[in-house]
N, C-alpha and C positions, 0 to 999 in steps of 0.2 A: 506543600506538605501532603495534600491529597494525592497529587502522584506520587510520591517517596513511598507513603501507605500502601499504596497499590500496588505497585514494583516489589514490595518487602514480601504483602501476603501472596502474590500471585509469585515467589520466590525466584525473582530476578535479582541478582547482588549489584551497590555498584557498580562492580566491574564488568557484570556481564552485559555482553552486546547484544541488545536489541533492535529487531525491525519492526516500527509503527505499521498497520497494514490497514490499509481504509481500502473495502471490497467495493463498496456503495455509491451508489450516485441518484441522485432526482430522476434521470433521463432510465429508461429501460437498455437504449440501445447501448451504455456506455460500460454495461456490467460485461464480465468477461468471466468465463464460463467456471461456475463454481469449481468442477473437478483441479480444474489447473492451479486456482487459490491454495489447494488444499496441496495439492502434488509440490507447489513451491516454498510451500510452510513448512513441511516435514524435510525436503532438500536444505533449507536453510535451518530449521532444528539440527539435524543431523550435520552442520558443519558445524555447531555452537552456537549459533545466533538465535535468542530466542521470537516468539514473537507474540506480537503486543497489538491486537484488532481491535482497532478505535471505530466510533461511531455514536451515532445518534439511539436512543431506546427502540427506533422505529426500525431500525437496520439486524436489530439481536437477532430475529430470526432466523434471516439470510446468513450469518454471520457463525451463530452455531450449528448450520447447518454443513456451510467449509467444515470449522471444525470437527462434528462428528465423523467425517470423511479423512479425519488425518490421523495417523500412527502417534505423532506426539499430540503431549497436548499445549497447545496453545493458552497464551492468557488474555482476556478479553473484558477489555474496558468499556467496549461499546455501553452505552447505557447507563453507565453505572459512575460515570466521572463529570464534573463541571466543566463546560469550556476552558475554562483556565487552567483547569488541571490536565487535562486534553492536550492545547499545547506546550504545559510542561513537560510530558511525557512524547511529545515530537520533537519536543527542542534537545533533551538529553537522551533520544532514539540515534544510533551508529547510521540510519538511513529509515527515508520515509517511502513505500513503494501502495503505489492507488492508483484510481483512476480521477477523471477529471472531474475533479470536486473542489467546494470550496476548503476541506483540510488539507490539500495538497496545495497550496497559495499559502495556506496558513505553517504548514511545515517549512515551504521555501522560505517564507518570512525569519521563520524561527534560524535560518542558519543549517536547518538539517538538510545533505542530500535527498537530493528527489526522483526515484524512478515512476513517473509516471507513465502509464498504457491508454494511451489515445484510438479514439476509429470514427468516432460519428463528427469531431468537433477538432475546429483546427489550431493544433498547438502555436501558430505562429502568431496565433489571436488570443488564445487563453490559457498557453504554456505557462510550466512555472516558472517565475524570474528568476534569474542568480546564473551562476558559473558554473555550479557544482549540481548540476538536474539531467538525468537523461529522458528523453519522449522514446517511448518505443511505440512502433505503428506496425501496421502490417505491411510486406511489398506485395505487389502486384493487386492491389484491391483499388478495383474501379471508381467504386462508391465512397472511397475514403473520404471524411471531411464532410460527409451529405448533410450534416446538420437533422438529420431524424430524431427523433424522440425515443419512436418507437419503431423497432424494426425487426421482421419474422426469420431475414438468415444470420443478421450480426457477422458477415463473412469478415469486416474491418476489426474486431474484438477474437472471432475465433483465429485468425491468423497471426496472431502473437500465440508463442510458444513460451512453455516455463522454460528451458534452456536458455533463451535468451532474455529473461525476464530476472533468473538465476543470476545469468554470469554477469548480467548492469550493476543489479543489487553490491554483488560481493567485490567488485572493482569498484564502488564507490567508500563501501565502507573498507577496503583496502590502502584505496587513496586517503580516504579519511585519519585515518592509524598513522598513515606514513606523516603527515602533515602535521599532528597531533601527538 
């Protein structure tokens, strides 16, 4: 009920297809660089798909920060919804797109595709489960998987690109349609 409220005042309609977007993570080095969150939120506005920044009260800042970087505006639950309600709003999200967190375990659970963006930490150990998830990494990064915390270039995070982060998203929730 708490997400259908939320969905209604942030004026998502039933119908309309949404993407969950979880920016955040515990680890510093697993953030991927705000400008591109933003650039990919307004690419995905701009085809229809609205979108839907989940997170914890502690992530709002980073969170409206994407946001004020982007032409449309985004709707943003971060902070303001129950867990429960959290994954109710991933479970009936067209696609879940983050980084390696515990909400993106929790979206694969729920059933929703999952594009997740990997670089410090190794998806064949803490990927999302299911059939229907992409990992995107970066190629040619040395340091991939280094397990850091904390790291001053993030070359494994800067090396994904929204193009490719883009075109996972919208082939999953194309797949998704076709099946559905």
């Amino acid at each position: 009920e708490q997400a259908e409220t939320f969905l209604s005042i942030s004026g998502i309609s039933q119908k309309q297809r949404y993407v969950y977007v979880n920016p955040t993570a515990r680890w510093q080095s697993k953030f991927w660089i705000a400008p591109r969150w933003a650039a990919l939120g307004d690419r995905l506005e701009a085809a229809g798909v609205r979108i839907v920044f989940g997170g914890s009260p502690g992530d709002l800042a980073h969170i409206e920060m994407i946001a004020s970087a982007m032409r449309h505006t985004p709707a943003i639950a971060a902070g303001h919804l129950s867990l429960t309600a959290s994954a109710a709003l991933m479970k009936k999200a067209a696609a879940y797109v983050g980084v390696d967190t515990g909400p993106m375990h929790m979206a694969a659970m729920a059933g929703t595709p999952v594009v997740a963006l990997f670089g410090p930490t190794h998806p064949e150990r803490v990927g999302p489960y299911g059939m229907n998830n992409v990992v995107i990494q970066a190629d040619g990064v040395e340091c991939l998987c280094c397990r850091k915390r904390v790291c001053a270039d993030s070359a494994c995070m800067k090396g994904i690109d929204v193009e490719t982060v883009y075109d996972r998203v919208m082939a999953l929730i194309e797949k998704r349609q076709g099946a559905g």
